[in-house]
C-alpha positions as a Python dict, from the first residue, in 0.01 Angstrom:
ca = {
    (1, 'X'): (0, 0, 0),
    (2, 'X'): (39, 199, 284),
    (3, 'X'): (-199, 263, 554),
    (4, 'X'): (-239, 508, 860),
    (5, 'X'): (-360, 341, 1256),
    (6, 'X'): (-387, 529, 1532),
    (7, 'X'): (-343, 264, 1743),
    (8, 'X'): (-105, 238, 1938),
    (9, 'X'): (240, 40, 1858),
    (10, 'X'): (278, -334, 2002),
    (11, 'X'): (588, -414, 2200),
    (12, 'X'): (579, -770, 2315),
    (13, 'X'): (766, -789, 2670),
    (14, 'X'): (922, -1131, 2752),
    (15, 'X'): (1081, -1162, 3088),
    (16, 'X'): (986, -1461, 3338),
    (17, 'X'): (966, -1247, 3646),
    (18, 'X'): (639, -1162, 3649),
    (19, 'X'): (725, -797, 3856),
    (20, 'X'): (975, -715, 3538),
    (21, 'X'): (664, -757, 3315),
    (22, 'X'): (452, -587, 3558),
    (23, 'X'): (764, -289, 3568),
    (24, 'X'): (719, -243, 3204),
    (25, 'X'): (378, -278, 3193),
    (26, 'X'): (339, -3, 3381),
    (27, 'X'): (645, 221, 3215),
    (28, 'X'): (539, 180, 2874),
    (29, 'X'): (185, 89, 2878),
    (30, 'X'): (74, 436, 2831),
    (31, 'X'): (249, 461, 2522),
    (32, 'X'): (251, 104, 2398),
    (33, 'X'): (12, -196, 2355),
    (34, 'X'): (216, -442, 2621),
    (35, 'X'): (233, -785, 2499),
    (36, 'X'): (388, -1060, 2752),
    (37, 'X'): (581, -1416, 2728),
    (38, 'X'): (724, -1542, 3012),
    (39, 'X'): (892, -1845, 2842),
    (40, 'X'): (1067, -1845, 2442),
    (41, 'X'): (820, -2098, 2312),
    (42, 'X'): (520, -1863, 2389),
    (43, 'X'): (725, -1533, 2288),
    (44, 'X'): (776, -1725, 1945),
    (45, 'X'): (463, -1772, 1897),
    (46, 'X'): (320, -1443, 2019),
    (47, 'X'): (596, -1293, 1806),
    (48, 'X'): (433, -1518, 1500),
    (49, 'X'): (52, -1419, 1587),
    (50, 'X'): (60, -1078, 1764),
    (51, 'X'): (340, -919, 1504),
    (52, 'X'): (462, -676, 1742),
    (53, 'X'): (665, -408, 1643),
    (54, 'X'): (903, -436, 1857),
    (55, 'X'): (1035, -736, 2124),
    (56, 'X'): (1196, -643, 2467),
    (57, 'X'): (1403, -986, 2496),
    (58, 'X'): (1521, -1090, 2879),
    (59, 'X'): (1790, -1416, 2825),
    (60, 'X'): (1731, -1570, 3088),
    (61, 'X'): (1447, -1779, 3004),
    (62, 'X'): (1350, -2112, 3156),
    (63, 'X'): (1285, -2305, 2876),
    (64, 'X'): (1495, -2141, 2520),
    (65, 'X'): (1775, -1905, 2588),
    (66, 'X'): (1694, -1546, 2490),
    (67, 'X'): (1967, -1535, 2226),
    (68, 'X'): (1825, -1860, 2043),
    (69, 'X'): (1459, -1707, 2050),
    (70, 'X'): (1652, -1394, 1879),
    (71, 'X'): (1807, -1633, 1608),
    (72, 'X'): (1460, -1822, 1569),
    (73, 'X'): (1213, -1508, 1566),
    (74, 'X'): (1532, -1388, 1313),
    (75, 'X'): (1446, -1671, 1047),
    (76, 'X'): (1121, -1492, 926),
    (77, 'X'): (1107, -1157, 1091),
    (78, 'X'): (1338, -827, 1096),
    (79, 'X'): (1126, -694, 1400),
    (80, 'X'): (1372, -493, 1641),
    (81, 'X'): (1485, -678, 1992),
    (82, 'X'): (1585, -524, 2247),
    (83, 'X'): (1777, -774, 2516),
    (84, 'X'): (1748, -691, 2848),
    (85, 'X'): (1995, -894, 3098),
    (86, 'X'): (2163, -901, 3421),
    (87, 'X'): (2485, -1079, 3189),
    (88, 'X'): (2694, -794, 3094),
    (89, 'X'): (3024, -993, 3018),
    (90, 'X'): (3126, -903, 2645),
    (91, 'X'): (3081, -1260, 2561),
    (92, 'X'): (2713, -1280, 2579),
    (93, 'X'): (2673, -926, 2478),
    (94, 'X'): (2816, -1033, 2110),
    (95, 'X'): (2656, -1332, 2107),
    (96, 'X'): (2323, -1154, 2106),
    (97, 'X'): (2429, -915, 1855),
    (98, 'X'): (2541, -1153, 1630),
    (99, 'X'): (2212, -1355, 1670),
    (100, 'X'): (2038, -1025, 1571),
    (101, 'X'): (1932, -836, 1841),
    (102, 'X'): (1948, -511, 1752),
    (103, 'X'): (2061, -348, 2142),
    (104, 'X'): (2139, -443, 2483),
    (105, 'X'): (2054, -335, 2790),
    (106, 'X'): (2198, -456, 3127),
    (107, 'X'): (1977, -461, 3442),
    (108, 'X'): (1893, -299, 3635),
    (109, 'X'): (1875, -27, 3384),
    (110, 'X'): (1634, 385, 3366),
    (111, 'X'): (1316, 391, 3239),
    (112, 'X'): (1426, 710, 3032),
    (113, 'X'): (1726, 532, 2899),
    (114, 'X'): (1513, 254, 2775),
    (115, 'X'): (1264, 453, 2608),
    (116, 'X'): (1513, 641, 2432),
    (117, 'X'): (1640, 315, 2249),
    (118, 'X'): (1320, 203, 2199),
    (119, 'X'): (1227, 506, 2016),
    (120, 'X'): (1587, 469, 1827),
    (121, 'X'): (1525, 85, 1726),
    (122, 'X'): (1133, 204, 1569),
    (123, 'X'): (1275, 442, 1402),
    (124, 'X'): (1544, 268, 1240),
    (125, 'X'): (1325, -15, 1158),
    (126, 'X'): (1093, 240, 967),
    (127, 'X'): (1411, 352, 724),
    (128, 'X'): (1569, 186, 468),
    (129, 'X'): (1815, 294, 191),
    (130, 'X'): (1506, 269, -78),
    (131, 'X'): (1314, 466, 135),
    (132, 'X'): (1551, 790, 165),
    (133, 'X'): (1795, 848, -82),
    (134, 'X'): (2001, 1112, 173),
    (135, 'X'): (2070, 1054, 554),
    (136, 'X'): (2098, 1351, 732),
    (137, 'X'): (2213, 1337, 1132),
    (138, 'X'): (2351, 1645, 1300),
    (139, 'X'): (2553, 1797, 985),
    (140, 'X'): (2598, 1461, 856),
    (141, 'X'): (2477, 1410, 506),
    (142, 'X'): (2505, 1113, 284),
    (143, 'X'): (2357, 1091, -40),
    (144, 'X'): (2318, 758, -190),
    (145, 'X'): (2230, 820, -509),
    (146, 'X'): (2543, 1038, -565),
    (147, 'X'): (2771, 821, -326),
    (148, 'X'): (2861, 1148, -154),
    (149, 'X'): (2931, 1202, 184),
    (150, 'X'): (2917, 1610, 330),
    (151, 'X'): (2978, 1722, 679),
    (152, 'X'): (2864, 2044, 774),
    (153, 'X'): (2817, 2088, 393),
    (154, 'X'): (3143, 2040, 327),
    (155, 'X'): (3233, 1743, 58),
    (156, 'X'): (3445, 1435, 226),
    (157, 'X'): (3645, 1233, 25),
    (158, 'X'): (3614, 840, 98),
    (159, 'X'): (3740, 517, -15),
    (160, 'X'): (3522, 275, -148),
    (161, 'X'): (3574, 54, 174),
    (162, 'X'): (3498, 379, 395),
    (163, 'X'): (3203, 444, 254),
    (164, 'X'): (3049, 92, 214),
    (165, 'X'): (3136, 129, 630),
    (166, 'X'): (2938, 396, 693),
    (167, 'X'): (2675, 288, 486),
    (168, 'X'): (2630, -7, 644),
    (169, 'X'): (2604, 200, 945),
    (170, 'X'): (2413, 432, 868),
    (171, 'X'): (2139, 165, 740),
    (172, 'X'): (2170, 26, 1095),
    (173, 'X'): (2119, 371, 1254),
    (174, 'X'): (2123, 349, 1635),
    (175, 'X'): (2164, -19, 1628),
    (176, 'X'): (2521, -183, 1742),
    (177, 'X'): (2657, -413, 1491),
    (178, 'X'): (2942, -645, 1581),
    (179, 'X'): (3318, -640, 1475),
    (180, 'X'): (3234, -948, 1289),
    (181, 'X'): (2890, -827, 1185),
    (182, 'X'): (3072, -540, 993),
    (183, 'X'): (3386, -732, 840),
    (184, 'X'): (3174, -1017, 688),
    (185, 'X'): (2895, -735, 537),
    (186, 'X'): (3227, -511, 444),
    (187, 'X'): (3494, -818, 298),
    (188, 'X'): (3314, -1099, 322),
    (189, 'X'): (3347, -1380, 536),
    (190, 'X'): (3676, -1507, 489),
    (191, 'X'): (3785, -1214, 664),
    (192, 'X'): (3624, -1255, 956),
    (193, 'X'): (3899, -1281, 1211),
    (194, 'X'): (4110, -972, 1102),
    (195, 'X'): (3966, -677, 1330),
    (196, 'X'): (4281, -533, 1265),
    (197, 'X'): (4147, -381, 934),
    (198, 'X'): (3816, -306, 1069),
    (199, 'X'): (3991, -79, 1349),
    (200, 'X'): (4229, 91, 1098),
    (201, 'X'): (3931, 189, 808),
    (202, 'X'): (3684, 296, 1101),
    (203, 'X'): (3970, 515, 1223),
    (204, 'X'): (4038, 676, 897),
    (205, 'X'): (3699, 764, 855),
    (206, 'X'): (3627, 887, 1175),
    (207, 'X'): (3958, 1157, 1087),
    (208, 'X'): (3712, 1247, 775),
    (209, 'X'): (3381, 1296, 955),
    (210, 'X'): (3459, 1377, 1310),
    (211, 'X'): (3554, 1716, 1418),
    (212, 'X'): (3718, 1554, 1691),
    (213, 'X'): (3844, 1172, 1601),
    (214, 'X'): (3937, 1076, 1954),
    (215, 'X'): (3595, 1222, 2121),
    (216, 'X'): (3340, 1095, 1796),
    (217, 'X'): (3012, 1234, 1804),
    (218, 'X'): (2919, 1008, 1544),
    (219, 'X'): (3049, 694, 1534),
    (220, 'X'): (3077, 535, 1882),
    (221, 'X'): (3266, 239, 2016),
    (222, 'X'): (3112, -7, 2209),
    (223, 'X'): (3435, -154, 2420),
    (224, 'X'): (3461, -568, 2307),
    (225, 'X'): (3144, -543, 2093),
    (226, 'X'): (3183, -333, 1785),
    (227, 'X'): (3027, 18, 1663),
    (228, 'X'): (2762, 234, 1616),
    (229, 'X'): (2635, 574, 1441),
    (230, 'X'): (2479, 743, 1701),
    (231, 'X'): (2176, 933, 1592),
    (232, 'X'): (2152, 1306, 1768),
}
């Protein structure tokens, strides 16, 4: 059963500088119900209680790093996160991913920018495969009944592997997924170390769908991390 609120949608902030919360109080609060946590233990909980719909995640927290509180909150919810950091080193970047955040954002970081992948990680949270039967994205079709993939209405021709690839990115829409993320949802996890084959199948696809491989408009590298479709 479905129903329709007009209330507004709940983003629970958790950053322990209090003029961080304060910032994004004030940037988003006109939009979205602000929920804060300054600690993990209290953004667990709020996450429990509250059920926001979506969790602005700094890792720096005093008491339970912010990528733990990710893999936690990801036991018994599928809410989007959104980490916000001053660590930009790939290393903690992936780690995050992998625990389930669904993006990153380094600070100091735009208010536009941030809105923008907030809007992105609502939206993908609202669409699933069972949902919509064809994905459409800037002459971009895929039809999941039919297993067919069209650009600019023109049929593509894909293996098996390519298009289990971009379905799995197209069900993650606007969210980045890890190299590893992708080969153990593609092969499996015994082939979790070879990238290699990841790199070569993402490239032949991207010489199917892209008008212009080396410059993609669709699927987009993040350097050290891993891929995403971009939604335009």
């Amino acid at each position: 059963m479905s129903t329709i609120s007009n209330l507004p949608l709940k983003i629970l902030v958790v950053d322990d500088e209090r003029p961080i919360r304060r910032f994004l109080n004030a940037s988003l609060g006109n939009r979205y119900t602000i929920l804060e946590a300054e600690n993990g233990e209290v953004a667990i909980q709020s996450a429990a209680v509250n059920h926001p719909d979506l969790i602005i995640l700094d890792l720096g927290l005093p008491d339970i790093d912010g990528t733990e509180v990710t893999r936690r909150i990801r036991e018994w919810t599928d809410v989007p996160v959104i980490i916000i950091s001053v660590r930009d080193s790939e290393q903690d970047k992936v780690a995050a991913l992998d625990a389930g955040a669904d993006d990153y954002l380094t600070k100091p970081f735009g208010t536009s920018e941030l809105l923008a992948r907030i809007r992105v990680a609502l939206r993908r949270s609202n669409k699933t495969e069972s949902e919509s039967a064809v994905y459409e994205n800037d002459g971009l079709t895929v039809d999941f009944m039919k297993r067919e993939v069209r650009v600019n209405e023109n049929s593509v021709t894909l293996t098996p592997t390519e298009y289990n690839i971009l379905k799995i990115l197209v069900n993650h829409a606007g969210k980045v997924l890890t190299h590893q993320q992708l080969i153990k949802e593609v092969w499996g996890g015994n082939y979790e170390a070879d990238s290699h084959l990841l790199r070569v199948n993402i490239s032949n696809l991207r010489h199917k769908i892209e008008s212009i491989p080396l410059k993609p408009r669709y699927i987009i590298t993040e350097p050290g991390i891993g891929y995403r479709l971009k939604e335009n």
